[in-house]
LUMMI-171932 format. One record per atom (N, C-alpha, C, O): residue number from 1; residue in one letter; chain; atom name; x, y, z. Coordinates in Angstrom, 1 decimal, padded with zeros to 4 digits. Each point is the difference from the previous one (the first is absolute). Example, Ala and Ser with C-alpha at 12.3 -4.5 7.8 and 13.67 -1.06 7.14 Angstrom:
<rec k="1" r="A" c="A" a="N" px="013.2" py="-005.7" pz="007.8"/>
<rec k="1" r="A" c="A" a="CA" px="-000.9" py="001.2" pz="000.0"/>
<rec k="1" r="A" c="A" a="C" px="000.9" py="001.2" pz="000.0"/>
<rec k="1" r="A" c="A" a="O" px="001.0" py="000.0" pz="000.7"/>
<rec k="2" r="S" c="A" a="N" px="-001.4" py="001.1" pz="-001.4"/>
<rec k="2" r="S" c="A" a="CA" px="000.9" py="001.1" pz="000.0"/>
<rec k="2" r="S" c="A" a="C" px="-000.8" py="001.1" pz="000.8"/>
<rec k="2" r="S" c="A" a="O" px="000.5" py="001.1" pz="000.1"/>
# end
This chain:
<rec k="1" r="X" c="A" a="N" px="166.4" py="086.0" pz="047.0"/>
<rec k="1" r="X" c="A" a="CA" px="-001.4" py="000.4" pz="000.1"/>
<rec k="1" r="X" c="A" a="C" px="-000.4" py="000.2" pz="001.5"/>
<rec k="1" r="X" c="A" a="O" px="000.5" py="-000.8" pz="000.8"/>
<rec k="2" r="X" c="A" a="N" px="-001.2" py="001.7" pz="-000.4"/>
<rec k="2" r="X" c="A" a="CA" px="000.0" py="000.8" pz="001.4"/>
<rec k="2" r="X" c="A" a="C" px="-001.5" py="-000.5" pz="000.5"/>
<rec k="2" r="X" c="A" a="O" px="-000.8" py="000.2" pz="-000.9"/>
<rec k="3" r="X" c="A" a="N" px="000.6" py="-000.6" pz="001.7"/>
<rec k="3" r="X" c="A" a="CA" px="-001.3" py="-001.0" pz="000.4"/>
<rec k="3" r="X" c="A" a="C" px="-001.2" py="002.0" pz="000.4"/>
<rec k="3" r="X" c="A" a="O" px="000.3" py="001.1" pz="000.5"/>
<rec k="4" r="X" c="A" a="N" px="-001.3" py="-001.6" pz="-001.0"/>
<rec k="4" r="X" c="A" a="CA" px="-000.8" py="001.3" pz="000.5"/>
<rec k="4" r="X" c="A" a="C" px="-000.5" py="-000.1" pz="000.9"/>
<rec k="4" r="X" c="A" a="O" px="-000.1" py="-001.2" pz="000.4"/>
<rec k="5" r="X" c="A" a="N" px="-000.7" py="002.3" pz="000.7"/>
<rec k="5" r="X" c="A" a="CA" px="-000.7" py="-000.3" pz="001.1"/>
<rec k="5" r="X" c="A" a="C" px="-000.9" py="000.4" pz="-000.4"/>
<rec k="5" r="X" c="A" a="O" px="000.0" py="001.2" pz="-000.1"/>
<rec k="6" r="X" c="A" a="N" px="-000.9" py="-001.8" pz="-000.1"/>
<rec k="6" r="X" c="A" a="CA" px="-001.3" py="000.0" pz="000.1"/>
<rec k="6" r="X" c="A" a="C" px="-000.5" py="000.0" pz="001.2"/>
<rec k="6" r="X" c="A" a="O" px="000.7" py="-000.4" pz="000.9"/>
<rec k="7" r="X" c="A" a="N" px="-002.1" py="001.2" pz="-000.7"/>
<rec k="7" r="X" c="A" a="CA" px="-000.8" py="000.3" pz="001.3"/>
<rec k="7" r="X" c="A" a="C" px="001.1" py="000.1" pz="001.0"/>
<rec k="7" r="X" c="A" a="O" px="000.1" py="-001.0" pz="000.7"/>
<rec k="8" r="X" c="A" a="N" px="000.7" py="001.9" pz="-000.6"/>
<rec k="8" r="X" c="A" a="CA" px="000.9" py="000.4" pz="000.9"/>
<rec k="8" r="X" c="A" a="C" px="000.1" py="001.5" pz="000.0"/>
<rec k="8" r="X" c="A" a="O" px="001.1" py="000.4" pz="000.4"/>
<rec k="9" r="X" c="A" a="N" px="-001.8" py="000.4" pz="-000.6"/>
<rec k="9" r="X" c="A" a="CA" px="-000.3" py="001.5" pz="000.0"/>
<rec k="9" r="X" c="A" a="C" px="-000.2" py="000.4" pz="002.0"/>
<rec k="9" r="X" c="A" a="O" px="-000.1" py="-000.6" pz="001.1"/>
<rec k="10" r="X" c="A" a="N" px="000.3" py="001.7" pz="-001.4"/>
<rec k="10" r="X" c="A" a="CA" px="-000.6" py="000.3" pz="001.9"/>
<rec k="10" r="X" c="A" a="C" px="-001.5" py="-000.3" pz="-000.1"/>
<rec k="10" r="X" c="A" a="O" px="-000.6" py="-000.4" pz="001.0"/>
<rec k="11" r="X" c="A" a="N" px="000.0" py="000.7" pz="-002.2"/>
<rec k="11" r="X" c="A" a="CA" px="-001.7" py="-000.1" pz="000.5"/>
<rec k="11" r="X" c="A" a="C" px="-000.4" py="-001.6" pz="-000.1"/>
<rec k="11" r="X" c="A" a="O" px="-001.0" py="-000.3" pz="000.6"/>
<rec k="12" r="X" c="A" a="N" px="001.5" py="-000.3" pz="-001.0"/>
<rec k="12" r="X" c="A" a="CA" px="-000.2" py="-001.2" pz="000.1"/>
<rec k="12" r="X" c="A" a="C" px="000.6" py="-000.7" pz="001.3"/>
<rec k="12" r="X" c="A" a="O" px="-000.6" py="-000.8" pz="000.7"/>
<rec k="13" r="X" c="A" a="N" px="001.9" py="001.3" pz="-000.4"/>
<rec k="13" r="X" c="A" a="CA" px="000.6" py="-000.4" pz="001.5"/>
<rec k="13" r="X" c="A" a="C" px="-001.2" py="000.5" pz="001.3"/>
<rec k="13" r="X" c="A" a="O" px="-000.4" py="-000.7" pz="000.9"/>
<rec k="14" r="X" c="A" a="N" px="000.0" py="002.1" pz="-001.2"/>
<rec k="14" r="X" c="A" a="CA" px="-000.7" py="000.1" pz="000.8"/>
<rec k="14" r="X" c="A" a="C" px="-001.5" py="-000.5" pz="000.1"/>
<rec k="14" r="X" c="A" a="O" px="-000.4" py="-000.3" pz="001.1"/>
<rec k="15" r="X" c="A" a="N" px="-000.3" py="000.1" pz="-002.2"/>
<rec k="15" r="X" c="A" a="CA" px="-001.2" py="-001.0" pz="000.1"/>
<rec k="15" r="X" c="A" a="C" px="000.2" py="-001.7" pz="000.5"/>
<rec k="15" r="X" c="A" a="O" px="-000.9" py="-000.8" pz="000.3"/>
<rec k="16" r="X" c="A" a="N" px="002.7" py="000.6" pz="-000.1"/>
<rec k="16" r="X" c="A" a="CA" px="000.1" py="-001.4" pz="000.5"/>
<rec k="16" r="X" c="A" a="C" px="000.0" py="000.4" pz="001.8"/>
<rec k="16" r="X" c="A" a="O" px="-000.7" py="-000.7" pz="000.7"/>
<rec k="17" r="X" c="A" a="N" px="001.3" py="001.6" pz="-000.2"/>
<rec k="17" r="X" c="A" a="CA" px="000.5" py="000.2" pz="001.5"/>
<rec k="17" r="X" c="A" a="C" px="-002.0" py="000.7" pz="-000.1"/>
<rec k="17" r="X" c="A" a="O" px="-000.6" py="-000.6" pz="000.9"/>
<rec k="18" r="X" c="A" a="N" px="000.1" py="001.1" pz="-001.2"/>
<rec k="18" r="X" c="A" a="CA" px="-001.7" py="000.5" pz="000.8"/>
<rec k="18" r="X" c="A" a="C" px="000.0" py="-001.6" pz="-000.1"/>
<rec k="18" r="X" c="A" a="O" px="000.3" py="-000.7" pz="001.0"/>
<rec k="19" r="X" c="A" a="N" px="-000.7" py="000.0" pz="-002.1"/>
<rec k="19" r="X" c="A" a="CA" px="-001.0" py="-001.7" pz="000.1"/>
<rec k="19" r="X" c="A" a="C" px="001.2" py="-000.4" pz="001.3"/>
<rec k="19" r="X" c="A" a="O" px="-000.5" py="000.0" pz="001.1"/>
<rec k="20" r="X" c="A" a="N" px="001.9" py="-000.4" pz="-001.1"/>
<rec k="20" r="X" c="A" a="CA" px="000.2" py="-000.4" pz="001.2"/>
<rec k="20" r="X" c="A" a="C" px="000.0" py="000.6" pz="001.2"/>
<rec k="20" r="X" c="A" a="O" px="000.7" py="-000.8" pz="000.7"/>
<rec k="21" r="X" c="A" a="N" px="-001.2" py="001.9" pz="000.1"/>
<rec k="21" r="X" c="A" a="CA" px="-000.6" py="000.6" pz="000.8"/>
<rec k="21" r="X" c="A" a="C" px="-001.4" py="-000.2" pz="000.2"/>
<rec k="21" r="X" c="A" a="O" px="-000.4" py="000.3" pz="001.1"/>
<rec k="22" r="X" c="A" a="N" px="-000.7" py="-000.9" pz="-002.2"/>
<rec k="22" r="X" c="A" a="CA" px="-001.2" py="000.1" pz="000.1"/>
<rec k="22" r="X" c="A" a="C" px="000.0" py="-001.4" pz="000.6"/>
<rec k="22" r="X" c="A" a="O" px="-000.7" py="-000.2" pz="001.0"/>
<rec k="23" r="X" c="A" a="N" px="001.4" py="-000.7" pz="-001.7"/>
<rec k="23" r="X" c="A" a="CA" px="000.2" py="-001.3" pz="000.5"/>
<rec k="23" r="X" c="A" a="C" px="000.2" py="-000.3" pz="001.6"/>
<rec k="23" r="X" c="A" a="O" px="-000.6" py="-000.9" pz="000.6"/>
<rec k="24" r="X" c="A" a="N" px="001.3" py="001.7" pz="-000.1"/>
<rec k="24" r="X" c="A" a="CA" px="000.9" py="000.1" pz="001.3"/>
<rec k="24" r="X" c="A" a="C" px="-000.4" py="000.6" pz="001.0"/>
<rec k="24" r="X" c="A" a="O" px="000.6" py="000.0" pz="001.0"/>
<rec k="25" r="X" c="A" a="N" px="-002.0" py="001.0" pz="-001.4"/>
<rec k="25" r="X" c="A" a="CA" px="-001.0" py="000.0" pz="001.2"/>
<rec k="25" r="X" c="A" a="C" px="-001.3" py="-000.9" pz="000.0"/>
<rec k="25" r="X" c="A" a="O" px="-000.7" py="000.0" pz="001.0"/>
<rec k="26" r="X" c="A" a="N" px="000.4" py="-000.6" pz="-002.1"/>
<rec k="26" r="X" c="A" a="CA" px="-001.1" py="-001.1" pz="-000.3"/>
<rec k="26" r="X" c="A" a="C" px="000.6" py="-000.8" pz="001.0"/>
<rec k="26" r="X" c="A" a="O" px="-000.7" py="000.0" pz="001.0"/>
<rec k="27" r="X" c="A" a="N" px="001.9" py="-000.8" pz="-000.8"/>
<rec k="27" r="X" c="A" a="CA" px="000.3" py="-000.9" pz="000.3"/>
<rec k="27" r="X" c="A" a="C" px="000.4" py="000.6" pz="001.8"/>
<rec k="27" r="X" c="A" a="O" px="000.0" py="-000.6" pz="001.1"/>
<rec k="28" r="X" c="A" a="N" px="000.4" py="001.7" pz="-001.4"/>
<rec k="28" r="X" c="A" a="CA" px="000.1" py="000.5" pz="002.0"/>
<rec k="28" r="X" c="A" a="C" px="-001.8" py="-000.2" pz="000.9"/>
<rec k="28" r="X" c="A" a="O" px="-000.3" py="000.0" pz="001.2"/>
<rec k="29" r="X" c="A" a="N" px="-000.5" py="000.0" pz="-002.4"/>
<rec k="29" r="X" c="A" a="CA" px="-001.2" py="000.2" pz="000.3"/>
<rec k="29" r="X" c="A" a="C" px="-000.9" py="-001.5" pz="000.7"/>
<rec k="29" r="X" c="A" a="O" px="-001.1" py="-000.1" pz="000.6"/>
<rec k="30" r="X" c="A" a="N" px="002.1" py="-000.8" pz="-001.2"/>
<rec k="30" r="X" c="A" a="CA" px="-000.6" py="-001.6" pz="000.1"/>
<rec k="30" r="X" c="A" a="C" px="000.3" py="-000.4" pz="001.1"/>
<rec k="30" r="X" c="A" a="O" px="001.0" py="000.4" pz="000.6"/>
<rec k="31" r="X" c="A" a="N" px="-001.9" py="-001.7" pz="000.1"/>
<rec k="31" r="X" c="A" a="CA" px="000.5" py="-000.5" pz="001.2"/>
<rec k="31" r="X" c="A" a="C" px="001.0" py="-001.4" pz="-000.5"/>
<rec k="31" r="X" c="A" a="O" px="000.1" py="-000.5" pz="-001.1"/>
<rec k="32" r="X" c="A" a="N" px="000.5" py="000.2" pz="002.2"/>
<rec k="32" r="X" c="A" a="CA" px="000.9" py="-001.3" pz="-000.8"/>
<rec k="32" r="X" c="A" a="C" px="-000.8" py="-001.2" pz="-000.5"/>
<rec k="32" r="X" c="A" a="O" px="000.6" py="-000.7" pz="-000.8"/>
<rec k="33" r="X" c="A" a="N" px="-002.1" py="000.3" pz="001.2"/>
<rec k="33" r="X" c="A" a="CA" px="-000.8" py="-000.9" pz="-000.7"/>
<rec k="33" r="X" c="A" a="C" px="-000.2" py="000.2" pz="-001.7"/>
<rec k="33" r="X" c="A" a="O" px="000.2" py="-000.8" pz="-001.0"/>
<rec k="34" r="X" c="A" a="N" px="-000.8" py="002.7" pz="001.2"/>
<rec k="34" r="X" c="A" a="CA" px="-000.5" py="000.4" pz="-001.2"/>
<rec k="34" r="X" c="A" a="C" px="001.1" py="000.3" pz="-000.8"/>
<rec k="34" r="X" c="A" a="O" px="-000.2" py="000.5" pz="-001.1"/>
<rec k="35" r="X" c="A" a="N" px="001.8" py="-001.0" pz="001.7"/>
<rec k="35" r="X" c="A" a="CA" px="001.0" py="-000.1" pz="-001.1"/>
<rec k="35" r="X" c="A" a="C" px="000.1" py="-001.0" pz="-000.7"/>
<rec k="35" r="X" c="A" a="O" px="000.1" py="000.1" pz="-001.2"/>
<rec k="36" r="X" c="A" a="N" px="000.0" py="-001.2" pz="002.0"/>
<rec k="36" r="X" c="A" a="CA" px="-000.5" py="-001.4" pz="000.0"/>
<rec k="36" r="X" c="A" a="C" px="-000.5" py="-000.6" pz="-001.1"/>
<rec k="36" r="X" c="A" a="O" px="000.4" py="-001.0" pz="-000.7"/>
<rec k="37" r="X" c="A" a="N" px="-001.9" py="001.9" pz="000.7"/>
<rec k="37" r="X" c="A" a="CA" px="-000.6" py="-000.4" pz="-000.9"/>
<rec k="37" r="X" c="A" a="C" px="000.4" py="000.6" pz="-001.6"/>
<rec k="37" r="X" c="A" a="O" px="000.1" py="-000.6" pz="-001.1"/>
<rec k="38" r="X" c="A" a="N" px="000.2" py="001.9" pz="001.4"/>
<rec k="38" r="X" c="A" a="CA" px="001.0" py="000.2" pz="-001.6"/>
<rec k="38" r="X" c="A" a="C" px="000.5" py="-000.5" pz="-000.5"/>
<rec k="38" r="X" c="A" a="O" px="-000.2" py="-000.2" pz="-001.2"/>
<rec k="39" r="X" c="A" a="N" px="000.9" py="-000.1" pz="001.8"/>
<rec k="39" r="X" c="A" a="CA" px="001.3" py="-001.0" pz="-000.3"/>
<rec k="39" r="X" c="A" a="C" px="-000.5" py="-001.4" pz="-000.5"/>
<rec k="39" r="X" c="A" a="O" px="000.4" py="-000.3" pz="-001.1"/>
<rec k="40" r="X" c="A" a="N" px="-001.4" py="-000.6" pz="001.8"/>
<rec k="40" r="X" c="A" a="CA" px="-001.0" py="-001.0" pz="-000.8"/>
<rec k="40" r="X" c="A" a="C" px="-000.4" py="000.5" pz="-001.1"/>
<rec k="40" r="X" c="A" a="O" px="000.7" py="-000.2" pz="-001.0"/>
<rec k="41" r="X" c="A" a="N" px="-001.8" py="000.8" pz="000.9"/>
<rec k="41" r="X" c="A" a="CA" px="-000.5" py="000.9" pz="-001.2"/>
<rec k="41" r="X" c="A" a="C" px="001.4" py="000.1" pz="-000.9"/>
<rec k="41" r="X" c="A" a="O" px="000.3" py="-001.1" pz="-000.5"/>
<rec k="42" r="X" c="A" a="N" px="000.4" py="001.9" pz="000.3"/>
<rec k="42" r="X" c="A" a="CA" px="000.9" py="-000.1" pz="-000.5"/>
<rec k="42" r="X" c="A" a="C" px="000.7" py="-001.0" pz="-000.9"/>
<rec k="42" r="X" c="A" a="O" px="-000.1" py="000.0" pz="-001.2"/>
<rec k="43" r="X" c="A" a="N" px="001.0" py="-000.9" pz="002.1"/>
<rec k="43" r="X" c="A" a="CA" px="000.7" py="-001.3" pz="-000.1"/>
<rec k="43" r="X" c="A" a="C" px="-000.5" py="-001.1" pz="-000.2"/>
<rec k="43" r="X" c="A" a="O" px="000.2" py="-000.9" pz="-000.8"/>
<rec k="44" r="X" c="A" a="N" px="-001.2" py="001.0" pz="002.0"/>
<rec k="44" r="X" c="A" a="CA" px="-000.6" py="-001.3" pz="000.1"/>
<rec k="44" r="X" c="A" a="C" px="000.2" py="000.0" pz="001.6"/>
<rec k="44" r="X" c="A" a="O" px="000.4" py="000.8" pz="000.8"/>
<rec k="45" r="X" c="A" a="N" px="-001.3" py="-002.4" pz="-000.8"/>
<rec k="45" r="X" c="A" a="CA" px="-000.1" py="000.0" pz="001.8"/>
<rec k="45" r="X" c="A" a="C" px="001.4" py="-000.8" pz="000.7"/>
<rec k="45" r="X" c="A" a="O" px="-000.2" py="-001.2" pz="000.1"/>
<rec k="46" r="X" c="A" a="N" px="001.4" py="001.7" pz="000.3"/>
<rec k="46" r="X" c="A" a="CA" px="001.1" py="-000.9" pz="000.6"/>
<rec k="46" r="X" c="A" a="C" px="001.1" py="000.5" pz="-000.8"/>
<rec k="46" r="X" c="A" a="O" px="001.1" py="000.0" pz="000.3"/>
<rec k="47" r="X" c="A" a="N" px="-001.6" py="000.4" pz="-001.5"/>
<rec k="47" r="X" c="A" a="CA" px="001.2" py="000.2" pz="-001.2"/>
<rec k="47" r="X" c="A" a="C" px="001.0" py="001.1" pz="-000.1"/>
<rec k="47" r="X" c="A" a="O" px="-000.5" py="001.0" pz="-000.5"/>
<rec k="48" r="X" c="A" a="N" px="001.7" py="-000.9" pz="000.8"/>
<rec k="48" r="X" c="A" a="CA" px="000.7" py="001.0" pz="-000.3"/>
<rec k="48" r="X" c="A" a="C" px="-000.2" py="000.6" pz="001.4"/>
<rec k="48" r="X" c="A" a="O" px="-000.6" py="-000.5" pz="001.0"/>
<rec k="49" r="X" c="A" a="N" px="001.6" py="002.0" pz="-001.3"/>
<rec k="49" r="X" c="A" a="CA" px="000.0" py="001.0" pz="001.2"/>
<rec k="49" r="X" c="A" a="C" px="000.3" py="-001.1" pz="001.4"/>
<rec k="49" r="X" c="A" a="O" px="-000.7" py="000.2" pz="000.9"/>
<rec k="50" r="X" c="A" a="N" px="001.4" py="-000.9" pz="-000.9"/>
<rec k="50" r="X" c="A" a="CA" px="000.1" py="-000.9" pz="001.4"/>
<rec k="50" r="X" c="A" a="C" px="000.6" py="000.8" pz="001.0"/>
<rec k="50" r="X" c="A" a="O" px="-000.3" py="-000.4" pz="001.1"/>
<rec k="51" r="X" c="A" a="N" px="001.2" py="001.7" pz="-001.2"/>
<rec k="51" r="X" c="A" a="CA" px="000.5" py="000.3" pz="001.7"/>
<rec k="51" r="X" c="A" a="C" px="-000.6" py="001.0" pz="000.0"/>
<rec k="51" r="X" c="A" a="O" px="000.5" py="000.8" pz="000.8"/>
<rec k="52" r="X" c="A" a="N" px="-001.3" py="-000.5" pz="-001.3"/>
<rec k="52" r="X" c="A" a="CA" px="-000.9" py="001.7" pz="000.0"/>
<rec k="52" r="X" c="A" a="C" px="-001.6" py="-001.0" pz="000.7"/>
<rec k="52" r="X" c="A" a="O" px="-000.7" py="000.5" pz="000.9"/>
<rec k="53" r="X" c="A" a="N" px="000.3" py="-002.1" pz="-001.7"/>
<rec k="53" r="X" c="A" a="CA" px="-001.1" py="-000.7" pz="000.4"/>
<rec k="53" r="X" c="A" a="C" px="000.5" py="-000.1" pz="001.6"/>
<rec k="53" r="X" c="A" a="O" px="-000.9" py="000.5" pz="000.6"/>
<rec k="54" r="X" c="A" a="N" px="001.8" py="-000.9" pz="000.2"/>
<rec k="54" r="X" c="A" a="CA" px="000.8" py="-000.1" pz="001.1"/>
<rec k="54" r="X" c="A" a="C" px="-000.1" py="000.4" pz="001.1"/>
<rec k="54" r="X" c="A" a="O" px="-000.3" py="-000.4" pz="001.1"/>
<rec k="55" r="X" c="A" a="N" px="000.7" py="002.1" pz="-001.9"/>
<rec k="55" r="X" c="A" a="CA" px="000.0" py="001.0" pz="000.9"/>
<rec k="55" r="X" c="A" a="C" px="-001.4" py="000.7" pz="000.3"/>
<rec k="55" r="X" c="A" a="O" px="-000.2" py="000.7" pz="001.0"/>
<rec k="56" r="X" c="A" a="N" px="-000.8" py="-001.2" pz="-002.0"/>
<rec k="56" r="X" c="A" a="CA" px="-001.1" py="000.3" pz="000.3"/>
<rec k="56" r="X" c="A" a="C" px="-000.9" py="-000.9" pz="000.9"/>
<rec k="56" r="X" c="A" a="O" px="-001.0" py="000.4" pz="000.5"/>
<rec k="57" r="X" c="A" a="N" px="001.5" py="-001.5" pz="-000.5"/>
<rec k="57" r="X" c="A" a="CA" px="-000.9" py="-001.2" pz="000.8"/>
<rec k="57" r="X" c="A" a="C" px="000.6" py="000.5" pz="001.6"/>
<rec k="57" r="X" c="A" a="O" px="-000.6" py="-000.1" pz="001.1"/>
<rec k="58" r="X" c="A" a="N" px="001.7" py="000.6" pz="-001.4"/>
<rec k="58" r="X" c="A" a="CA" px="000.7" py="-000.1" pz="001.7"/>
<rec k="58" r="X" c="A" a="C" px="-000.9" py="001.6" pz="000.8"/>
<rec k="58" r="X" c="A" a="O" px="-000.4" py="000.3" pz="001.1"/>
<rec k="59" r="X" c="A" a="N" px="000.4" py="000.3" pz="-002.0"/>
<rec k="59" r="X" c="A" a="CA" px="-001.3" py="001.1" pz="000.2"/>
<rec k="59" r="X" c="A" a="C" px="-000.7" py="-000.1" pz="000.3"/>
<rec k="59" r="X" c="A" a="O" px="-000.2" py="000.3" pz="001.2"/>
<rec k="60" r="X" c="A" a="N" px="-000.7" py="-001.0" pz="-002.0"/>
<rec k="60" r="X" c="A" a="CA" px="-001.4" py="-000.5" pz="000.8"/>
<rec k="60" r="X" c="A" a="C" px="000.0" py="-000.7" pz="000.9"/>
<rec k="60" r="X" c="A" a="O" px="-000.9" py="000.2" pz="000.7"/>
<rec k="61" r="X" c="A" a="N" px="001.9" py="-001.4" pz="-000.4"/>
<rec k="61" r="X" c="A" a="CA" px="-000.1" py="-000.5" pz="001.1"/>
<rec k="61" r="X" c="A" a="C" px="000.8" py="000.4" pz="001.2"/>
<rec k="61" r="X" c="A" a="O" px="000.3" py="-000.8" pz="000.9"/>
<rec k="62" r="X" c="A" a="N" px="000.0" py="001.9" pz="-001.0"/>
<rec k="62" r="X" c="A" a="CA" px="000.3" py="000.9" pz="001.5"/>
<rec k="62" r="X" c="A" a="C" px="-000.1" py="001.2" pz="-000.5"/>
<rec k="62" r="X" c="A" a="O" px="000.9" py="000.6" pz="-000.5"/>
<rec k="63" r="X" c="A" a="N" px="-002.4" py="000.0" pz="000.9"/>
<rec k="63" r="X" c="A" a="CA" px="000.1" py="001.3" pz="-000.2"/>
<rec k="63" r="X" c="A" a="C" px="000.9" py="000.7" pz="001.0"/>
<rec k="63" r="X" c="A" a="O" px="000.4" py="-000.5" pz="001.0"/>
<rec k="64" r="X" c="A" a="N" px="000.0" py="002.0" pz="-001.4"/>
<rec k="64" r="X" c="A" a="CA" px="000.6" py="001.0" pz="000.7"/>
<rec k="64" r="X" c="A" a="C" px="-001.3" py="000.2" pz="001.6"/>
<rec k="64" r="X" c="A" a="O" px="-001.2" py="-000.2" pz="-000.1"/>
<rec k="65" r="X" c="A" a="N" px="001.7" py="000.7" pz="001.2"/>
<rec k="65" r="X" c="A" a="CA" px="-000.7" py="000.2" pz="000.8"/>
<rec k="65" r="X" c="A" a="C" px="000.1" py="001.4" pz="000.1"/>
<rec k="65" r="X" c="A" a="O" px="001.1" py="000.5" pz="-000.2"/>
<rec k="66" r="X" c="A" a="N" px="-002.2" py="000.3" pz="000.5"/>
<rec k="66" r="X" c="A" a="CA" px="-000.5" py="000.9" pz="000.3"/>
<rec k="66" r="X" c="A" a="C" px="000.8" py="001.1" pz="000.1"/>
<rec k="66" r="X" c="A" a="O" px="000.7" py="-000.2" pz="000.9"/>
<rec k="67" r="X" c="A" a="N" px="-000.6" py="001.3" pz="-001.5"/>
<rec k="67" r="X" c="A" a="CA" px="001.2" py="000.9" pz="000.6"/>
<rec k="67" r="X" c="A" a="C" px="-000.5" py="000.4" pz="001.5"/>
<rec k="67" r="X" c="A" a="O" px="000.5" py="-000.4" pz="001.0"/>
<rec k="68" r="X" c="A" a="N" px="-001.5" py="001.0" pz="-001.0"/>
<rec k="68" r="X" c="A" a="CA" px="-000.5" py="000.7" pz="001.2"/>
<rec k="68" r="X" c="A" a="C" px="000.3" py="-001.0" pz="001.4"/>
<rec k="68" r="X" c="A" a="O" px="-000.1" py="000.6" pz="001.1"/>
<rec k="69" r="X" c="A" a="N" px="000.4" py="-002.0" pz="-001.2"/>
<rec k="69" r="X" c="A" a="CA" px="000.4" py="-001.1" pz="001.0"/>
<rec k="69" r="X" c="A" a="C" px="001.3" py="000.7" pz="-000.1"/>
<rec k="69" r="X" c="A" a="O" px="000.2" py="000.4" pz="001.1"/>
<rec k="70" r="X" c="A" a="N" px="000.4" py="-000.2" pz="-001.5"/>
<rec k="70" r="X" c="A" a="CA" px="001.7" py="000.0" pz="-000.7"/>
<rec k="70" r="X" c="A" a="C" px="000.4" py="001.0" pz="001.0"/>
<rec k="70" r="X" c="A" a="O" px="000.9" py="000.0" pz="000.7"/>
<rec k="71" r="X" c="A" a="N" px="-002.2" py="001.2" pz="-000.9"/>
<rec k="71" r="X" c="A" a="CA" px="001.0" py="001.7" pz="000.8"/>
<rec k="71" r="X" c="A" a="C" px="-000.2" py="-000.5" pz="001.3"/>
<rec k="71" r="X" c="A" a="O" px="000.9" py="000.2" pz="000.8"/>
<rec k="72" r="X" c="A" a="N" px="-002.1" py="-000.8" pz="-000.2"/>
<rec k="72" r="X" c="A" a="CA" px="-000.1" py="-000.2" pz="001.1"/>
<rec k="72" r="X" c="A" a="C" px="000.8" py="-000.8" pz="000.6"/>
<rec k="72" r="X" c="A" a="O" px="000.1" py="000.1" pz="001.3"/>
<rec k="73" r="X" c="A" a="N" px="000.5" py="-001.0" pz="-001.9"/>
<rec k="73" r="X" c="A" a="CA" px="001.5" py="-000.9" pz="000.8"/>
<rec k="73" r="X" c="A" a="C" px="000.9" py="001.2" pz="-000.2"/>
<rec k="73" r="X" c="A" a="O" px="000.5" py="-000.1" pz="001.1"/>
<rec k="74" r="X" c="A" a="N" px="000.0" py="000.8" pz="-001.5"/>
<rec k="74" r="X" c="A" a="CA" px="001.0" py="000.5" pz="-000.3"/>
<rec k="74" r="X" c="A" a="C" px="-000.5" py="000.9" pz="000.9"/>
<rec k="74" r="X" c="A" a="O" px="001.0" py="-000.1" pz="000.8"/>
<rec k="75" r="X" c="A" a="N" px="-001.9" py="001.0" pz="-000.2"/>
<rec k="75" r="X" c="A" a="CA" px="-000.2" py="000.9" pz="000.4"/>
<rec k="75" r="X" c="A" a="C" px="000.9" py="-000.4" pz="001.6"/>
<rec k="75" r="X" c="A" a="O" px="000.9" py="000.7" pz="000.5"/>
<rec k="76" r="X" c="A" a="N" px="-001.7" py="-002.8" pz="000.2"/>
<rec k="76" r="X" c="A" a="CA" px="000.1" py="000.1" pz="000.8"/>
<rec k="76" r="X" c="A" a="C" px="001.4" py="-000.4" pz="000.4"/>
<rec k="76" r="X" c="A" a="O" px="000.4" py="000.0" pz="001.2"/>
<rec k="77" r="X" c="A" a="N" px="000.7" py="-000.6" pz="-002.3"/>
<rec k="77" r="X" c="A" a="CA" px="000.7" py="-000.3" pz="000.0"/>
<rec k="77" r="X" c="A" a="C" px="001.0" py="001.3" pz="000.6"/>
<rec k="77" r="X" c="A" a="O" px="000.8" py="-000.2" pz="000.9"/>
<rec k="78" r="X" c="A" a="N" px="-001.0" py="001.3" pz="-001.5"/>
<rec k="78" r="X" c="A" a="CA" px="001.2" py="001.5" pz="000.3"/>
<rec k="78" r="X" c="A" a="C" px="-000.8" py="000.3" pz="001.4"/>
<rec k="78" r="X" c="A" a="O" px="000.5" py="001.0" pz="000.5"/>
<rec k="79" r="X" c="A" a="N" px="-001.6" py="-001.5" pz="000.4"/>
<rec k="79" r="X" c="A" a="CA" px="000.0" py="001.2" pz="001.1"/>
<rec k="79" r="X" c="A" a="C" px="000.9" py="-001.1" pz="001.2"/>
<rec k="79" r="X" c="A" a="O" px="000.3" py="000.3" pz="001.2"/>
<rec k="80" r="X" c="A" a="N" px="-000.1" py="-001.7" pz="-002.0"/>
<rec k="80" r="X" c="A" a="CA" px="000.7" py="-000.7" pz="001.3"/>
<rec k="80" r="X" c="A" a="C" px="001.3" py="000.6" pz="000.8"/>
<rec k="80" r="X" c="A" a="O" px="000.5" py="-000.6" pz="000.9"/>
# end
């Protein structure tokens, strides 16, 4: 007896890859707090997601610094 695939059609594959693309700019969209809080909402508060909870705490607690600081070292760095 040959197992069937169910919901495994291309129109079905393809209504799964749009929802995970719609997903994947929602979430490009969030800052690491407002992931934070999904993830609470979600789970719960502390629960689960621990090295993604991690990687987001180390986020917030050292933001990225400024690009525009960034070209200006580098600018003065190449005229030495």
């Amino acid at each position: 007896m040959s197992k069937t695939r169910i919901n495994r059609g291309t129109h079905h594959l393809g209504e799964l890859r749009n929802q995970a693309k719609t997903l994947q700019e929602e979430r490009a969209t969030r800052s690491p707090k407002q992931q934070l809080a999904v993830l609470d909402r979600r789970l719960g508060p502390g629960i689960g997601a621990e090295k993604e909870r991690k990687k987001l705490q180390v986020l917030i607690d050292a933001p990225k610094p400024k690009k525009q600081a960034d070209k200006v070292k580098s600018k003065k760095k190449g005229k030495k």
